[in-house]
C-alpha positions in Angstrom: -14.8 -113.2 -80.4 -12.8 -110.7 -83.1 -12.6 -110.4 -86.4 -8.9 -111.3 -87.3 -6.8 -107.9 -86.1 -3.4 -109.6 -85.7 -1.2 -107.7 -87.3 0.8 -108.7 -90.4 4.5 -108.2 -90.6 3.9 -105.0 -92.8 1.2 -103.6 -90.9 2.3 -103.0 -86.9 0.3 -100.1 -86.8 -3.3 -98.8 -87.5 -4.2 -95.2 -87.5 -7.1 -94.6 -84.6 -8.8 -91.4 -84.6 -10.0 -89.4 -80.9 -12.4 -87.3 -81.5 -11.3 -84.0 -80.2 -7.7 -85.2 -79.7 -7.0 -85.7 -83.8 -5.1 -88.5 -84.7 -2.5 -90.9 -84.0 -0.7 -94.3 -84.4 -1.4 -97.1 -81.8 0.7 -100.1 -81.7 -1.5 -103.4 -81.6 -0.6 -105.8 -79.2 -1.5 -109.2 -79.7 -4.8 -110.6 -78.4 -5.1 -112.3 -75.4 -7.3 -115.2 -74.4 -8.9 -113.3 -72.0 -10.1 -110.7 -74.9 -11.3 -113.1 -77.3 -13.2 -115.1 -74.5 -14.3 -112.1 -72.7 -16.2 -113.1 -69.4 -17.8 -116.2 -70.9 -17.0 -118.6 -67.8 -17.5 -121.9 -70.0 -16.1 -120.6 -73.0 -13.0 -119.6 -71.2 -12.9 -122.8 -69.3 -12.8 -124.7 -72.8 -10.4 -122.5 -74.3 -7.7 -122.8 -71.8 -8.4 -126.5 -72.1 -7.7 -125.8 -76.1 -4.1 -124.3 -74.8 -3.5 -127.5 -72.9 -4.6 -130.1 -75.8 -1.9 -127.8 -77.7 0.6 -128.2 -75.9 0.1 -132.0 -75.6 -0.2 -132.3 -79.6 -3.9 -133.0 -79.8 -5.6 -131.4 -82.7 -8.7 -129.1 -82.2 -11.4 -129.0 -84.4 -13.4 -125.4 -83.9 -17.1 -124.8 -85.0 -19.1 -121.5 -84.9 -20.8 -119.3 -87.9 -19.2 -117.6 -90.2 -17.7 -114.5 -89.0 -17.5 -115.6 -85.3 -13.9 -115.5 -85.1 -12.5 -118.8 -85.3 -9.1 -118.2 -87.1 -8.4 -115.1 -84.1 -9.1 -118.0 -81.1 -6.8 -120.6 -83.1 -4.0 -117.8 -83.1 -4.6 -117.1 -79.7 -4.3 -120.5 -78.6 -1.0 -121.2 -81.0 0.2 -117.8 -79.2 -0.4 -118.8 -75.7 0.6 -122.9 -76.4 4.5 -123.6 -76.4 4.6 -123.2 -79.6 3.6 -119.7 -79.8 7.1 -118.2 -80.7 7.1 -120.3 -84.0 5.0 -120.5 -87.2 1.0 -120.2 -87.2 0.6 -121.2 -91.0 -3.6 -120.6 -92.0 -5.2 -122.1 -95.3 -8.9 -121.4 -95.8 -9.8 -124.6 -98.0 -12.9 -123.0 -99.3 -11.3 -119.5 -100.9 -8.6 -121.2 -102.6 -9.9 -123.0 -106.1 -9.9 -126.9 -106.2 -7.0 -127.2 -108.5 -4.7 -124.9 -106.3 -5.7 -126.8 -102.9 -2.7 -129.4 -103.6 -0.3 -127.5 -104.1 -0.8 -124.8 -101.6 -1.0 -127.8 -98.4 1.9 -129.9 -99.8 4.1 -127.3 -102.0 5.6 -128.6 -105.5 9.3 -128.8 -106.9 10.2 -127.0 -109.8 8.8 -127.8 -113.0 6.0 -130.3 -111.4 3.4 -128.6 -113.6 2.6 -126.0 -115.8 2.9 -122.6 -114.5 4.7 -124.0 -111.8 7.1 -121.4 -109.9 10.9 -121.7 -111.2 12.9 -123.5 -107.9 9.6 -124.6 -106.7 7.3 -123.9 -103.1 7.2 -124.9 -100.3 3.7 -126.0 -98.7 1.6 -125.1 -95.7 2.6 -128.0 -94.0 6.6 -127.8 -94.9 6.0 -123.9 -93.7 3.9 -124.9 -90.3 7.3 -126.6 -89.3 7.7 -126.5 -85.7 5.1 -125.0 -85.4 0.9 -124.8 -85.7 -1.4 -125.2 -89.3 -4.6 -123.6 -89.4 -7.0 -125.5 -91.5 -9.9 -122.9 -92.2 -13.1 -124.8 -93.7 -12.1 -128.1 -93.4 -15.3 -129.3 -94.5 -14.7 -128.0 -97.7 -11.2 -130.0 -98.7 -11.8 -131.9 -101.3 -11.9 -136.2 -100.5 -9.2 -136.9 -102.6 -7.2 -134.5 -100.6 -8.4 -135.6 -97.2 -6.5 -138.7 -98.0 -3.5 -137.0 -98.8 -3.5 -135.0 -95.3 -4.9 -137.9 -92.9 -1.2 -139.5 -94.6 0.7 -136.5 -93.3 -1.1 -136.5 -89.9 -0.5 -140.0 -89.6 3.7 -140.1 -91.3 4.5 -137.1 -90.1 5.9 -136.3 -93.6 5.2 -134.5 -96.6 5.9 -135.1 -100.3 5.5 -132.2 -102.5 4.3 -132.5 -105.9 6.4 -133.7 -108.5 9.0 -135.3 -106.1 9.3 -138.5 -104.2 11.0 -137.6 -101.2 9.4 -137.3 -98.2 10.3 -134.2 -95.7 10.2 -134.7 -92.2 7.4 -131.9 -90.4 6.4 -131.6 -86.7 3.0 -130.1 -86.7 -0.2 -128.9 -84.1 -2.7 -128.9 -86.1 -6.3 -126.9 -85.7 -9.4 -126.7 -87.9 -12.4 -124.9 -88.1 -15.6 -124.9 -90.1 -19.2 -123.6 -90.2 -20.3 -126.9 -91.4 -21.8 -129.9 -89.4 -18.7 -132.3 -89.9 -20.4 -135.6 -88.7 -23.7 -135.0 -91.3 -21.1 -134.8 -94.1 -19.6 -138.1 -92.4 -22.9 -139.8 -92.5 -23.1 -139.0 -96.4 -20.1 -140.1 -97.5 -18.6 -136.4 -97.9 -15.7 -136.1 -95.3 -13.4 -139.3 -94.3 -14.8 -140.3 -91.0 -11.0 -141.8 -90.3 -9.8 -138.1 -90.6 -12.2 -136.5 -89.1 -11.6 -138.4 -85.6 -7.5 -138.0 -86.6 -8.5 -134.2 -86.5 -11.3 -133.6 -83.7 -9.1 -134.2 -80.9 -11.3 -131.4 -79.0 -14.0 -129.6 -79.6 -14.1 -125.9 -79.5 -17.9 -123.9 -80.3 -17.6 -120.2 -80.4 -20.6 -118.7 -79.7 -22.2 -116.9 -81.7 -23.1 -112.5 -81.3 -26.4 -113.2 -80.9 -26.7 -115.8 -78.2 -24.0 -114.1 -76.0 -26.0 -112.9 -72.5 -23.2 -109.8 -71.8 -24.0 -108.7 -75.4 -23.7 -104.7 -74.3 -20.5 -105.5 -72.3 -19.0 -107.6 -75.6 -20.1 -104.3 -78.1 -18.4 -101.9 -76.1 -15.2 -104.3 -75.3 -15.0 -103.9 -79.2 -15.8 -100.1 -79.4 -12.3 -99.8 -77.1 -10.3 -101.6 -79.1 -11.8 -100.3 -82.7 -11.2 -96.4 -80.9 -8.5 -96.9 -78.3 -8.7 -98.1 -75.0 -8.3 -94.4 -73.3 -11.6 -93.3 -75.7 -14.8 -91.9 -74.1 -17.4 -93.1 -76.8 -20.9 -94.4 -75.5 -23.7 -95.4 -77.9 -26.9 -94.2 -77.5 -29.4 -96.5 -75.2 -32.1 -96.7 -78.1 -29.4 -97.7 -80.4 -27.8 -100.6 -78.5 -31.8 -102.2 -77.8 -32.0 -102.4 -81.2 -28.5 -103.6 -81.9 -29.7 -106.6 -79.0 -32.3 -107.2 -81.3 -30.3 -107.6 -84.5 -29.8 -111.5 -85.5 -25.7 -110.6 -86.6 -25.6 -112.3 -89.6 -21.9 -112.0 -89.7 -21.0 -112.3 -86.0 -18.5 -109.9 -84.7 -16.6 -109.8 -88.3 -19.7 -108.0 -88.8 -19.7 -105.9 -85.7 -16.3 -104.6 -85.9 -17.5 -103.0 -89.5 -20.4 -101.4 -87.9 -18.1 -100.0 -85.0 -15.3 -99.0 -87.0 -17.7 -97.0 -89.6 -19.5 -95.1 -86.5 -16.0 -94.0 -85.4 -15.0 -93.2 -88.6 -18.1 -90.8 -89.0 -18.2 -89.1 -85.8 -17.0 -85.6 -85.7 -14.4 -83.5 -83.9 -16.3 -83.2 -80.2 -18.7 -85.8 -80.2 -18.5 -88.9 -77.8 -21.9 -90.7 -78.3 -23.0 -93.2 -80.9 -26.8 -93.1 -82.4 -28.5 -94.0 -85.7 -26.7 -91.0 -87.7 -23.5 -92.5 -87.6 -24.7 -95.7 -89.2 -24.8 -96.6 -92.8 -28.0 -96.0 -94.4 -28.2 -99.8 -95.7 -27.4 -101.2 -91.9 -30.3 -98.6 -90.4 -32.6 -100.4 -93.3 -31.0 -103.9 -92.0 -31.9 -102.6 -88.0 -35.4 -101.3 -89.0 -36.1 -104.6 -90.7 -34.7 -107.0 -87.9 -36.9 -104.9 -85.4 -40.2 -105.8 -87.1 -38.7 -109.5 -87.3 -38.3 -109.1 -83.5 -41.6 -107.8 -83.1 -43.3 -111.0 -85.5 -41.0 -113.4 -83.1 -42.6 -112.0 -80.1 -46.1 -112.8 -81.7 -45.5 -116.3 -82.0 -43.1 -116.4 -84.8 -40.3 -119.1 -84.1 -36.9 -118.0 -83.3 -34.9 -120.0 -85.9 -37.4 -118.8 -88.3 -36.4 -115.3 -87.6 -32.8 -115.7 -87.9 -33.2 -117.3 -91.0 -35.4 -114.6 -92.4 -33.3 -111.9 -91.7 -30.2 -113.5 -92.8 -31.7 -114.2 -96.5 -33.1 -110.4 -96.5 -29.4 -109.3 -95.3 -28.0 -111.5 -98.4 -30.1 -110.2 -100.7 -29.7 -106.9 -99.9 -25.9 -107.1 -100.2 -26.3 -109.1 -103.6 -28.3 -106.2 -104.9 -26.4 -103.4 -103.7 -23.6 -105.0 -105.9 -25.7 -105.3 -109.1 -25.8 -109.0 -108.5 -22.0 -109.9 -108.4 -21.3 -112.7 -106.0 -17.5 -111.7 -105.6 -18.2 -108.8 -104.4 -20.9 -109.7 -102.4 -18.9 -112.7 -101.1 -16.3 -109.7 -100.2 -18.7 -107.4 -98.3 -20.3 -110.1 -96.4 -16.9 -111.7 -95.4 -17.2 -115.3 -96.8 -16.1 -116.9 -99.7 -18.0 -117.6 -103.0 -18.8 -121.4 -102.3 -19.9 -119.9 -98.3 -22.4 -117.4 -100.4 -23.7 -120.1 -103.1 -24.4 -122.6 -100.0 -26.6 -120.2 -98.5 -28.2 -118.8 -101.1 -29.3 -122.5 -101.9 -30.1 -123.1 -98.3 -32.3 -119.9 -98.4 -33.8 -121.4 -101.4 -32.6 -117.9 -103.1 -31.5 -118.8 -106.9 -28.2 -117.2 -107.8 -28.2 -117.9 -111.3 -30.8 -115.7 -112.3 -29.4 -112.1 -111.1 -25.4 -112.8 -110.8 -22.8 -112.0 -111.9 -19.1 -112.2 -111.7 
C-alpha cells in the first residue's frame, strides 16, 4: 500500500532526480489496483471484490494501521468503480475539530452561524454528488453526528445548516479507521445501526510488517519514489535490517525513508546503505535490531511491536521539544491519533508537551 501520491489539480508533476542523469519532471499517473495490491493474492482478490460492491452501491468499511494506505485503496477503488470519472470527496473525522465536523459533512447557508462564509458552503456530502465520500476515521465522528449521517445514508438527502430544505445526493460511500469499530459498538461509542448501514464489506490492509514479499514491496516503492527506468539497489545488510524493523508508520513511513535516501545520494551512485539514512532512523534501526534479537530470546512478538513503537513516539516527541503538533506532523497522524497512543503506551503527554 502507498502513502497518498494522487496528484492534486495544482500539482501534476513532481521533480525526480537520476543520479548521474540530473533532473527532470515525470508526470504521475494514477495508481492502479494492481500497484497498491502488489502480488498479495488475497488482498487483490478482496480488492477487486471492493470494485464490485462499488459499483453495486454497497459501502466498504476499510481497517488497517495508521499509515497503511487506506485513503490511496479507496481512491483506487472510486477510480476503477463506474464512478471513477466523478467526484472522490475525503473527510478525515479525527483532523478536523468537533465543532467544524458539522459543517464540513453537511455544508451551511449563509449566515447560519457566526463566522459563517458570506453565500454559504456546500458540504462533503452535497460535493460527493454523483459520485464517492471518503470517511477517514470514522470511529472518531462524534455520536451526535453519526445520527445525522446514518439520516443521509438512509434519505438520501442532505440539509445544510441553517436551512430546511433537503437536497437530493446520490452517493458510494467508503470508510476507514484504525480503530476496532465493533469494541466501540459494545461500549456504547459508535451507533451499532450505522455501523452495519456502513460495513457493507470489509477491507484489512495489511500492514509493512506482516507482508511475506516485503523486499519485493520496498523496492516496488524505490521505482516509483525514483522513476521506473532508475537503477538504485539497497545494500543487502541494509534491507535485513529494514525486515526487522516493526514500521510503525506502514508504508506512509517507508516512502519518507526512500524518498530521503534518494534525495541524499550523489551524482554516480546507485546503491542504498546506512549513510544515506537519517541519523534518528539509523538510531530507530539499531534499536529495533536489539528488539529483534530480545524477541528471538523469548520475548513475545506483540510485545516487541509495542515497544518499539512507544520508543519511535517518544523519540519524535522529543526531537520536537515536546510539541504534539508537530510530532502529530512528522509521524503522519493527527493529534487525537498521537494522544490515543500515548495513553495506550501508558506514556503521559501532559507532563513534557506542548503546543
Amino acid at each position: 500500500m502507498f502513502a497518498n501520491t494522487t496528484p492534486h489539480t495544482s500539482d501534476q508533476h513532481r521533480i525526480v532526480t537520476f543520479p548521474g542523469k540530473g533532473t527532470r519532471s515525470v508526470r504521475r499517473s494514477q495508481i492502479t489496483l494492481k500497484e497498491v495490491t502488489f502480488q498479495d493474492t488475497e488482498f487483490s482478490k478482496v480488492a477487486h471484490r471492493g470494485v464490485k460492491a462499488l459499483n453495486h452501491e454497497i459501502p466498504i468499511l476499510i481497517l488497517g494501521e495508521t499509515g497503511a494506505g487506506k485513503e490511496v485503496l479507496a481512491r483506487t477503488l472510486h477510480q476503477e468503480s463506474c464512478r471513477g470519472s466523478s467526484p472522490f470527496v475525503a473527510l478525515n473525522c479525527a483532523a478536523i475539530p468537533e465543532g467544524l465536523i458539522e459543517s464540513e459533512l453537511f455544508g451551511y447557508t449563509d449566515g447560519a452561524f457566526t463566522g459563517a462564509r458570506r453565500g454559504g458552503m456546500k458540504g462533503k456530502v452535497q460535493l460527493a454528488d454523483k459520485g464517492t465520500l471518503f470517511l477517514d476515521e470514522i470511529g472518531d465522528m462524534p455520536l451526535d453526528l453519526q445520527a445525522r449521517l446514518l439520516r443521509v445514508l438512509q434519505d438520501r438527502c442532505v440539509t445544510p445548516l441553517g436551512s430546511g430544505k433537503e437536497i437530493p445526493v446520490d452517493i458510494t460511500v467508503i470508510c476507514a479507521t484504525h480503530r476496532d469499530l465493533k469494541q466501540m459498538v459494545a461500549e456504547g461509542s459508535f451507533r451499532e445501526d450505522l455501523y452495519y448501514r456502513l460495513n457493507g464489506m470489509t477491507i484489512r490492509i495489511p500492514s509493512l510488517r506482516k507482508r511475506s514479499n516485503f523486499g519485493d514491496f520496498v523496492h516496488h516503492m524505490l521505482r516509483i519514489e525514483a522513476g521506473h527506468d532508475h537503477n538504485i539497489r539497497i545494500d543487502t545488510a541494509l534491507m535485513e535490517e529494514l525486515s526487522c524493523y516493526c514500521w510503525p508508520g506502514n508504508v506512509r513511513q517507508l516512502q519518507t525513508v526512500l524518498k530521503t535516501c534518494v534525495a541524499f545520494m550523489e551524482e554516480g551512485e546507485n546503491l542504498i546503505t546506512k549513510e544515506h539514512l537519517t541519523e534518528d532512523f539509523r538510531e530507530e534501526l539499531s534499536s529495533s535490531r536489539h528488539l529483534h534479537l530480545s524477541k528471538d530470546s523469548g520475548a513475545s512478538k506483540g510485545t516487541t511491536l509495542k515497544s518499539a513503537e512507544a520508543e519511535h513516539i517518544r523519540k519524535v516527541i522529543a526531537s520536537t521539544g515536546g510539541n504534539i503538533s508537530a510530532s502529530a506532523a512528522a509521524l503522519g497522524i493527527s493529534r487525537a491519533t498521537l494522544y490515543r497512543r500515548l495513553q495506550n503506551a501508558g506514556m503521559d503527554a501532559a507532563l513534557t508537551a506542548r503546543d
